[in-house]
N, C-alpha and C positions, 0 to 999 in steps of 0.2 A: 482345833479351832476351825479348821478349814471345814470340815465335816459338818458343825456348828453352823457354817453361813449357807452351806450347800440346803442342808435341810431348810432352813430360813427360807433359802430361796424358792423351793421346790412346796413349802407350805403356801409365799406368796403366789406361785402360779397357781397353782392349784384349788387355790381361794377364790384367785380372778380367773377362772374357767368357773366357777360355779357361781359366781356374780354374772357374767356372761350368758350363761345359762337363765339364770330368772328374769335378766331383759328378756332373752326371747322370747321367755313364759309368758311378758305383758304385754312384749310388740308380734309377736311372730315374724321378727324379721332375721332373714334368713344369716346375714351378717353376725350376727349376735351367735350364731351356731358355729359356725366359720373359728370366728375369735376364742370362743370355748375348747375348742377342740384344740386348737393351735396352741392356747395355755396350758392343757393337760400334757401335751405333747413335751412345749418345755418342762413342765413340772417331772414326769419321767425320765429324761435325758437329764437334769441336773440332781437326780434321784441314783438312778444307776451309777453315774457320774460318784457322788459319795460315795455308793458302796462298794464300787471295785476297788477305788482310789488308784489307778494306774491310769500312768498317762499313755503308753501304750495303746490302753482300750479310748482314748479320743477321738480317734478315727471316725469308726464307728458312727460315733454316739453325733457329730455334726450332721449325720442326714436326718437326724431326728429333727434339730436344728431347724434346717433345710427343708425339711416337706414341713414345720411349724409354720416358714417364712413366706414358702408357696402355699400355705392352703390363706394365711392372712391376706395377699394379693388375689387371690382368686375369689377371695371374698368380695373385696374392693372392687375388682373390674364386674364381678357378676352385681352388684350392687347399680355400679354405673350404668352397666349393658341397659338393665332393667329400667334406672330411672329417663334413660334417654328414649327409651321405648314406648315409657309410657304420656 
């Protein structure tokens, strides 16, 4: 069952990285690429996650996590920088 919600979840990132994706397509805003990436990222991290199924390999698997959560803020502040710029 556990395997059952992991794919769930890895289908919903997955989905919303390509939702992500088609804003860009109509804003080109760069944000919109940021957040895409970052969803794909989760979506592989609770992917592999299912298929080793050891907790052991978690370690690992939170830098995925982790540069997901940095590239989402990096989006943000580069968003900011920009709109105060301009």
């Amino acid at each position: 069952m556990t395997n059952f919600i992991h794919g769930l979840t890895t289908m919903g990132f997955a989905v919303s990285g390509l939702f992500f994706l088609r804003f860009w397509s109509q804003t080109k805003d760069v944000l919109f690429v940021f957040f895409a990436v970052a969803f794909w990222l989760f979506a592989i991290n609770y992917g592999i996650d299912a298929l080793l199924n050891s907790p052991s390999a978690d370690a690992p698997l939170y830098l995925l996590r982790l540069l997901g959560f940095g590239l989402i803020i990096a989006g943000i502040l580069s968003k900011n920088s920009r709109k105060g710029r301009a």
